[in-house]
Structure formats: C-alpha cells, structure tokens
N, C-alpha and C positions, 0 to 999 in steps of 0.2 A: 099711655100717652108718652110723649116726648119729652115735652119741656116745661112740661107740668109734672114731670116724675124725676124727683130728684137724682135717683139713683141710677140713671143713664140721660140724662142729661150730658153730661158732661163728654162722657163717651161718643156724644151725636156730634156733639164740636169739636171734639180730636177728629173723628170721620173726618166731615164735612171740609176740613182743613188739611188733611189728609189727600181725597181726592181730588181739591184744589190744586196742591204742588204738585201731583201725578199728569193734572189736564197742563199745567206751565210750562212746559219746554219742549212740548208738540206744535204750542198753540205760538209760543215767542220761534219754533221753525218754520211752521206755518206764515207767520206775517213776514218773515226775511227773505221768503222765496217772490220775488218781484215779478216773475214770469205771470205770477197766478193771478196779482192784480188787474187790475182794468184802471190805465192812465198813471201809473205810476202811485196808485192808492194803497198801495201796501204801508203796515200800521209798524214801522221798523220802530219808531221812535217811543211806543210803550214801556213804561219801565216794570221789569218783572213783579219786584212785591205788590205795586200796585195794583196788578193783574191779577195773583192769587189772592191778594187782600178782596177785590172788587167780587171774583168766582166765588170766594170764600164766603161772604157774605149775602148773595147770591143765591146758593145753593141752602144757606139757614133759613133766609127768609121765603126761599119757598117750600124749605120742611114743614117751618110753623105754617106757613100758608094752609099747607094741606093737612095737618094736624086739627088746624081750628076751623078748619068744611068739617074735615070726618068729625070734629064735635059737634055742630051747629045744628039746628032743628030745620034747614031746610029739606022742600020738597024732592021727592029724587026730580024731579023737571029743572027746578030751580038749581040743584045742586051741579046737573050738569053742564047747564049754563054759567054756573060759574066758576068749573073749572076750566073750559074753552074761551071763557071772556079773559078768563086771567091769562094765561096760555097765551093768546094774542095780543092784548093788552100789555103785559110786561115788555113783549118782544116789540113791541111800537113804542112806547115808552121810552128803552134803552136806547134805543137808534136817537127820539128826541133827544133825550139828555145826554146823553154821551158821546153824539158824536155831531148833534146840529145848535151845540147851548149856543152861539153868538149869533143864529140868525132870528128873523122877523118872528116873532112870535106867531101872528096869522098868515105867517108863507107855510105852503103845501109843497113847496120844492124841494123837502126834504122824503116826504112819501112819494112825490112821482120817482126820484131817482131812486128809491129803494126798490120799489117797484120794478123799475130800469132793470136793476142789476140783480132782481129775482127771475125775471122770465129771460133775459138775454144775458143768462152766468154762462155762454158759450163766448161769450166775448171777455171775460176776465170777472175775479170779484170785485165786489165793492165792497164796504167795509159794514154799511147798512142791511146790505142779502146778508150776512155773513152773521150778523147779530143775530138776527132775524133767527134763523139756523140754527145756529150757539142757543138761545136764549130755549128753544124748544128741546134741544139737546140737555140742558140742564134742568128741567123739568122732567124730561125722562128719569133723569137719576135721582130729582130728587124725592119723585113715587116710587121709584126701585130704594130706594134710602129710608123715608120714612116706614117700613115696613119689615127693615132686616131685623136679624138677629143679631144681638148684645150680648152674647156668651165671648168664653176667651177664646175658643176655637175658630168662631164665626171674626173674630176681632183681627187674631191672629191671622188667620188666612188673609183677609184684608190686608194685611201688613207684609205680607210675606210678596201678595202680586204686587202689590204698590212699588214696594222696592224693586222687583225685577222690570216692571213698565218705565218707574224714573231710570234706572238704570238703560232703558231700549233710548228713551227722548233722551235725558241729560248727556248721554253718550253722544248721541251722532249731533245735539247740537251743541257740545264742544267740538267733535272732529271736523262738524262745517265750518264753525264760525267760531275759533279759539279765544276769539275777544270777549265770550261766554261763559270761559271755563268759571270764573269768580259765580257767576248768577247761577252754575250748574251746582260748583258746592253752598253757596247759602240756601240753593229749594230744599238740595239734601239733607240737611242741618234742619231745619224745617219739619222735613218729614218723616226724619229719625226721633225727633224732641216730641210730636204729636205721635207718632207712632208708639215707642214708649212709652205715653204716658196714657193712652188709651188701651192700650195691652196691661197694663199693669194695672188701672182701675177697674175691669172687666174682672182680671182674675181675681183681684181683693173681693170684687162682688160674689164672683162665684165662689169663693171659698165661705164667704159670708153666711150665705145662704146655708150650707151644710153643714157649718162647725157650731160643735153643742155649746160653748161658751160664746157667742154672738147672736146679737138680734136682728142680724142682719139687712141692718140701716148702712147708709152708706158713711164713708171716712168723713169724721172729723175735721173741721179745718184746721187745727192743728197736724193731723196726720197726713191730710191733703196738700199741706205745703212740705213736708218730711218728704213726700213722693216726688213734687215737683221740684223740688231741690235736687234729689236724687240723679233724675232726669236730665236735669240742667248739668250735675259736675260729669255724667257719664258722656252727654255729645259735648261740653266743651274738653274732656278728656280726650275725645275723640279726632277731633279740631285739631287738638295739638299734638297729636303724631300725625296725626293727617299733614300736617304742617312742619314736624321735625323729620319725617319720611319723604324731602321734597327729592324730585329725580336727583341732584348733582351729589344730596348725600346717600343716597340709596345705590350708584354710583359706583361710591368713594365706599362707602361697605364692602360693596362686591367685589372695588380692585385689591381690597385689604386680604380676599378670600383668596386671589389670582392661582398660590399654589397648590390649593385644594383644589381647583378647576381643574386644571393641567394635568393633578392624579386622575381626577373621574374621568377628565377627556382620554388619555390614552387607556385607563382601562377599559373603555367605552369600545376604544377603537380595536385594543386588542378581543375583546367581544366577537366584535363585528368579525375581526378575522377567524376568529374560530369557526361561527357561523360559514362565512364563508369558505373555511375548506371541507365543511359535513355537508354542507350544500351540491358543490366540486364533488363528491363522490359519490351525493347519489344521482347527479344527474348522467354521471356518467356510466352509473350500474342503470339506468332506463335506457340511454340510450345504446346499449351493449343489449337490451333486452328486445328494442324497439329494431335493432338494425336488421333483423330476417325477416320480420313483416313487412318494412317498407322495403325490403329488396324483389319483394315477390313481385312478378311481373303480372300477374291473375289480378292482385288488389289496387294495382295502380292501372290498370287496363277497368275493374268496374267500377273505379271509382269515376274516372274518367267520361265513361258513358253515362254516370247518375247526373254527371253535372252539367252532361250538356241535354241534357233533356229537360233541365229547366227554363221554363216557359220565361222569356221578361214580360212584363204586362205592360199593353199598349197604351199609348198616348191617348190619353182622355184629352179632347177637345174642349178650349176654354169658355164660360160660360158667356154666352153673350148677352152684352149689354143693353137695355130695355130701350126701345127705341122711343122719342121724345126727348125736353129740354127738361133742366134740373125744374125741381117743385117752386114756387112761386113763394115768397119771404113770409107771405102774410098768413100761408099756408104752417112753414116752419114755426112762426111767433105763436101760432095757435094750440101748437103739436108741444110747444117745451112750456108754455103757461100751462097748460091740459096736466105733464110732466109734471111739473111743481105745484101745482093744485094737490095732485093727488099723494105728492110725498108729503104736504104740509097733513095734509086729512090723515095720513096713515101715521104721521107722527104723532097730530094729537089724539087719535083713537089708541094707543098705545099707553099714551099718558092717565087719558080715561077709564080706560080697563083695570090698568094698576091700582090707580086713586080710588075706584069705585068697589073694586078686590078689598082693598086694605081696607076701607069704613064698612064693609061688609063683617067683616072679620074679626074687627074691633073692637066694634059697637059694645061688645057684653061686658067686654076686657076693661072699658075706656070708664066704663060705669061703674064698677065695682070698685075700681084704684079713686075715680072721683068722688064717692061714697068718704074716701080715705086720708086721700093730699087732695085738697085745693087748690085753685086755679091761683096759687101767688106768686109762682116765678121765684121761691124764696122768702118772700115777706114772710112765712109763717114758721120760720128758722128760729126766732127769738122765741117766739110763745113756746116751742118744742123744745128748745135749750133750758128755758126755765123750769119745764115741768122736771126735765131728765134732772136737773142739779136739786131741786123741790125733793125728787123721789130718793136722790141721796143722800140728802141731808136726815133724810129721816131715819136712812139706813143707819147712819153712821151714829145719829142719838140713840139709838135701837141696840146697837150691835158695838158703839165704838170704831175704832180701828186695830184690827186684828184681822186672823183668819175665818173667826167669825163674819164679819163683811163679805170679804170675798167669797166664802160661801153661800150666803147670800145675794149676795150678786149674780151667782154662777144659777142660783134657784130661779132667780127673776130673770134672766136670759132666756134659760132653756121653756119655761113658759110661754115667754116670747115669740120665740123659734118656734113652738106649737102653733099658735094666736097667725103667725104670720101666713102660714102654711095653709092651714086651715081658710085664710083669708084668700087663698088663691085660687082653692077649691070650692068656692062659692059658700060659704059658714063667715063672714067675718063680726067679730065681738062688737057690739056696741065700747065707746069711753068710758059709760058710768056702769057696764053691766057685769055683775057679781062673778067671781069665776064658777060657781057651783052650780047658778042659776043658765052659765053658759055653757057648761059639760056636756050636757046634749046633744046641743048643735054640735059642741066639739067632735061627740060620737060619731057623727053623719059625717063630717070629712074622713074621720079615721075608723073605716070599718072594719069589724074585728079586733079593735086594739079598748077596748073600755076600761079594761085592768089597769092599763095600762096608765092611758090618761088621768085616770081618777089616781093615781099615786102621785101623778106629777101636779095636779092640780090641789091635792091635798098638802103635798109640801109648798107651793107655792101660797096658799090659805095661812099656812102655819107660820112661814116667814112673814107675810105682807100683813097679814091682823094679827097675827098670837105672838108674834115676839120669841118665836121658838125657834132655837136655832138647828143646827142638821150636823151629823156628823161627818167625817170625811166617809166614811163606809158608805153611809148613806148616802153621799151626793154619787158618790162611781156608781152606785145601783139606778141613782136617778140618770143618771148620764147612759148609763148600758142600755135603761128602760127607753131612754128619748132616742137614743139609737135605731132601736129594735123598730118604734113607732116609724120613725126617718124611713126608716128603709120598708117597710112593709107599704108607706106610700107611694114612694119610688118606684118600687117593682107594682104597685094596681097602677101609676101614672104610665109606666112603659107599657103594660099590657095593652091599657087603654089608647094610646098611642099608635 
C-alpha cells in the first residue's frame, strides 16, 4: 500500500510534489500564450505556488483514491464504474469549483460552455475544455504513480528527468517572459528540497533493508528532521551562491581574469595559425597531385557526356481539386465532437488498464503488509514507540549500559532483519508467537539455510529469555551467518525473478 505503509509514504509526497513543479512552467507558458485562448480567456493571472500547491494536492488525492478502490471489496463491475465516475466526476467538479464558484448554483451555463469549448477547441481554449483535459491528464499519472517503484534508482531517475524537463519549461519561460525568472527559481528550490529529500529517504530505506545492524523500519523522527535539516541548509546553501554568482559579479570575476584571457586568446590564435599553414601544404601537395587528372582532355570530355545524359524529371501535374462546395458546419461539429469522444474514451481506458493492472498485482502484496501495519495513517506510531522503549528498558535492566547492550541489540536486529524478510516471502511471525515454535515457517522462506537460522534464532532465545549474553566473536559469526542467509535469499529471489 501507499499511505498506509509507513515506510514510502513519505517518498509518494516528495513524488507527487516533485512532478507538480516539473508540470508548473509549461502549464504558467501555456496560459501566457493568448493566441490559444478563445475571447481573450487565457488564465495569465494564476499565481504559480498556488498552481503546484492545487496539482500537488490533486495528484495525492487521486493516489489515495485509487489506492483505497484497489483496497475495497467492490465488484469488478462496480469497480469499474467507479473509476470512470470518478474520472469524469472530478473533471466536472473542478470546472464547478474552480473556475464558475460565483455563479447561480442551479445555472447549467457553466456545462453548456464547457461543452462549447470541448467540441469547437478549433476556435480557441476555454479554460473549462482545458480542466476538463488536465484533470484526465492527471489521473493518467496518478495510476502510472500509484504503482512505481520506491527503490533509490527508480527515485533517482525520477530526479535526474525532473531536473532536465524543469530545466526545458523554466528556461524558455524565463526567455519568453523575463518577469518569470523569480517564479522560475522558487519551482527550482522546490524541487531540489523534494528531490533531495525523497532521494535520500529511498536510499536510507534501501540500505535499511540490507544491513545486519538494522530492522529495517523506517527513520525516526528524530533522524527524520536530521535529514530535513540537512536538505534545507544544502538548497538554502545553494540559494545563496546562486545569489552571490549574480551576472554583474560573475562579470567583474572574469574582468579581474582579463590577462589570462588575452594569453589563451593569442595562444589560441597562434594555434590556429599553425594549423593553418599544415593545412596550406597539404592542400597544395593534392592539388600538384590532382593537376594531370583534371588536365586530361578524355576525363573532362566523359565526364561531360555522363552529365548530360541525365534525365530531369517532368512536371507532375497539380492534384486537382474535388469538385463541390466546402462540407456543411453541422457536418464539421459532428466530425470534431466524434474527435473528442473518442480521445476522452481513449483517455479513460488508459487510466482503467493501469488502475485495474495495479489491483490486479497488489492484491496478495496489499494483504499480507495489512495482516502487519494498519489502516492508521500513523495513529499507531505511539503504541509502536512504546513497545520499542518497553523492549529497552528491559534490555538495559538485563544487561545495564555497556557493550553488553549493544550487543544485544545488534542480536535482536539481526532476528528482525530475518522476521522481516521472511514476512515478504509469505512466512510472516505472529506478535505473541515463540521464536522456536516459528523456525519452521522460518525454514520455508529460507530454503536450504536451517543451520543456519537455528543459530540466529538460538542466540536470539538466549538474549531475549536467558539473559545470556554473546560474545564479540560470536556476534561477527552471527552477523557472517545472517549474511550468508541474506544472500542465498537474494540470489533464489533474482533466479525467481
């Protein structure tokens, strides 16, 4: 799940924020281009954050949308009904609310002109066609969204395009409209701070997952604002060279370099001349080489004759034009609604495919993590925090504070890191169920490794009820062991793959 799973949560709203400011400076060139409206309706006057705030929030609520269908016990009939009611429904919706709040509540003159300005978009947009559009466009991505991949590679690539598309939009709509540049660097700011900080909890995650000293839960909220701090002093660091690198001192730099230029520039040029006279010699050893071939009177006599034996090819005669008057309006209004019918249908079967893909796919996934976390959005943060401090406290009457602890610690992790693993591979532990009584099942995810497990699970026994502590020896032997496991999963997960 999405937003019911802690552990990319977070990463779906650095996204979703993310391709927000990527859609902002297409969409604020788009509305500045006044040709394309219809009656001088173009939307100049939008203010940009409000735009990516509005996309931004937008594009969440229709992740969770389709997160909480692909949960839901409807029928597949019912299901696909309503994801086409919602599809059209939103897009009717936003037109209401957004762009007709001050009129008659029971006037319909807000749909017939939308209408207007979906079958006759040959006459200009309106700002209603146009949502309409938009709103089916962001449903596209957000069933291409709800279904990617949360690795840091998959994050990072996301970041890497992002960057080069706001750089294609925020470029040309500074170069059009210079009274933009400010709104071009705050999207940037924007979506270096979300970029960043979605790239860096991706990989905290992945590294989570594979290191023997972690249980591979997600950051702390104390370490989670460490990161976002982090974030923040690098793009306000950023800001301000961005800012102290302004052209009149970038400039005044270069004229400070003036006689460093003026070495490169003549050595540059003396280059050039060099080139220039190797050049000069050999063109004049070809053409000392060339000069008895072209003097021959035999090769400029067949050459001659080859060339006029080429044919030019005749005058093709212009197609003529169909005899009758142009088609009748009512004929054209019939042929571009027909037109927009069928890019609406091809839109939301697009949308459907996706959405019905992904609950397809899910389903097994969605169940076994809800088996795990709960539908709280969070609420169950506090009961989880208590238990984790509950299980230290006991460590630490156990063991004190010493190296003893932390090796104990490092015992109860790497069990963890089994427990989880195992949970992904369809075996997950019961709360109350005994580690010995669950070795079994433990087996069936890790086949071939029982020696194995039974060592890690015996030192875990040993710390968690006997009060026995572990030596340094013995924990690298447990850690080499929980290795060996790791990867012998690893490689039957890649075969299986």
């Amino acid at each position: 799940m999405i937003f019911t799973n802690r552990r990319i949560r977070l990463i779906f709203i650095a996204l979703a924020g993310m391709e927000a400011v990527v859609l902002a400076p297409f969409l604020l060139l788009l509305f500045r281009v006044e040709w394309l409206w219809r009656d001088g309706a173009a939307l100049v006057g939008v203010p940009p954050l409000s735009l990516v705030a509005l996309v931004w929030l937008g594009l969440l609520a229709m992740i969770v949308a389709i997160d909480l269908l692909g949960r839901s016990r409807f029928s597949d009939q019912h299901y696909r009904l309503a994801i086409v009611a919602l599809v059209l429904l939103t897009g009717l919706l936003g037109v209401r609310l957004l762009l007709y709040r001050g009129t008659d509540p029971l006037s319909l003159r807000w749909l017939a002109e939308t209408v207007d300005g979906i079958v006759n978009f040959h006459e200009g947009l309106r700002p209603g066609a146009f949502l309409i559009f938009f709103t089916g466009f962001l449903w596209l991505r957000a069933s291409s969204a709800s279904g990617r991949l949360t690795t840091f590679f998959s994050v990072g690539l996301s970041f890497r395009l992002g960057v080069l598309l706001l750089l294609l939009g925020g470029g040309v709509l500074a170069m059009r409209f210079p009274g933009q540049i400010a709104t071009t660097t705050w999207l940037a700011t924007i979506f270096v701070a979300l970029g960043l900080l979605a790239v860096s909890l991706a990989r905290s995650d992945e590294k989570a997952e594979g290191a023997a000293g972690s249980t591979g839960a997600s950051l702390p909220w104390d370490r989670l604002a460490q990161l976002a701090l982090a974030v923040g002093l690098t793009v306000a660091l950023s800001l301000a060279l961005a800012d102290f690198f302004a052209p009149d001192r970038i400039r005044a730099i270069l004229a400070f370099f003036d006689p460093l230029w003026n070495l490169l520039g003549n050595l540059f040029m003396l280059l050039l001349l060099a080139l220039g006279v190797a050049l000069e010699k050999i063109i004049g050893w070809l053409y000392a080489w060339l000069a008895p071939l072209l003097a021959d009177a035999d090769l400029a006599r067949t050459l001659g004759e080859a060339f006029s034996r080429l044919a030019l090819p005749l005058e093709t005669p212009q197609d003529q034009l169909p005899e009758g008057g142009p088609p009748s309006e009512a004929l054209l209004t019939l042929l571009r609604a027909g037109f927009v019918i069928g890019l609406l249908a091809l839109l939301l079967g697009i949308v459907y495919v996706l959405v019905v893909r992904r609950r397809g796919r899910s389903q097994t996934e969605e169940e076994e993590i809800a088996a795990v976390e709960k539908v709280s959005f969070g609420g169950d943060a506090l009961r989880r925090g208590w238990r984790r401090l509950r299980n230290l406290a006991g460590l630490v009457r156990r063991y004190g504070l010493g190296r003893e602890l932390l090796d104990a610690i490092s015992v109860e992790n790497l069990y963890a890191n089994l427990c989880r693993l195992a949970r992904q591979r369809g075996q997950p532990r019961q709360p109350s169920e005994p580690p010995d009584d669950y070795l079994p099942r433990l087996a069936l995810a890790f086949p071939n490794q029982e020696e194995g497990l039974s060592i890690i699970t015996e030192a875990y026994m040993r710390v968690y009820y006997g009060e026995q502590t572990v030596s340094g020896e013995e924990l690298e032997r447990l850690r080499g062991v929980y290795e060996n496991v790791r990867k012998a999963e690893k490689t039957d997960t890649d075969s299986r793959g």
